[in-house]
C-alpha positions in Angstrom: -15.5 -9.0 52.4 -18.9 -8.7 50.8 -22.4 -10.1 51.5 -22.4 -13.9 50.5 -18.6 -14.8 51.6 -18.1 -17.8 53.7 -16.1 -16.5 57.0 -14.4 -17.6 60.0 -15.0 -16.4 63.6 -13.4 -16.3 66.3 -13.7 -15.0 70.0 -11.0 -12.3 70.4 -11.2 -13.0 74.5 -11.6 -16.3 74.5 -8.1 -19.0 74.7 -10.0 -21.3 73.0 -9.1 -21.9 69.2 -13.4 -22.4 68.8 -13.5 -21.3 65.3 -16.9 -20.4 64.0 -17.7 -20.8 59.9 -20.9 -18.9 58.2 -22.4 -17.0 55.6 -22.1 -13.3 55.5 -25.9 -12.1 55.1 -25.0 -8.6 56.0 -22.5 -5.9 57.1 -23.0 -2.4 58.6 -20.5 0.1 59.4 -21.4 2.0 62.8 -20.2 5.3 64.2 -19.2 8.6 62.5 -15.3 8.3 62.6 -12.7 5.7 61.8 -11.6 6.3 65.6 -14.6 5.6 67.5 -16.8 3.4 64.4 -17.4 -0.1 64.5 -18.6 -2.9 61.8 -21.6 -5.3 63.3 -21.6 -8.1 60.7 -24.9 -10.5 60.7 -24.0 -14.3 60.0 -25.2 -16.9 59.2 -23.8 -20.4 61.8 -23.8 -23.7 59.6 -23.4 -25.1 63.0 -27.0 -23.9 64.1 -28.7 -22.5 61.0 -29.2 -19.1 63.2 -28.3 -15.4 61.9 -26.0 -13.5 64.9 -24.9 -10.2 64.8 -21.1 -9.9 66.0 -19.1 -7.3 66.1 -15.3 -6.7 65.1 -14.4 -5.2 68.3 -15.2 -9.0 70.3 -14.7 -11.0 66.9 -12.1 -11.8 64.6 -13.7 -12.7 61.2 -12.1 -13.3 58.1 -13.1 -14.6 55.1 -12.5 -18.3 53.3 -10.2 -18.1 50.3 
């Protein structure tokens, strides 16, 4: 993915198939090892028009083809 993809997200602990769309405004990999490292990814909502910062360990996120 890179900045400026549209993406999906979605809850990892949630049942509900709530899908989320936005705009990738920015992407930051955390932590000093592939084991214990983490991406936070800031999106934009087309829902709300507000920037969140989300995380892949609560979030699927994928990008729209």
């Amino acid at each position: 993915m890179q900045i400026g993809d549209l993406v999906y997200l979605r809850p990892k602990n949630l049942r509900d198939e709530e899908e989320l769309i936005g705009l990738l405004v920015d992407m930051e990999q955390v932590g000093q090892a592939k084991i214990d490292s983490t991406i936070l990814y800031d999106v934009l909502l087309t829902e709300t028009n507000e920037v969140i910062t989300i995380s892949d360990i609560y979030f699927e996120i994928w990008r729209i083809e």
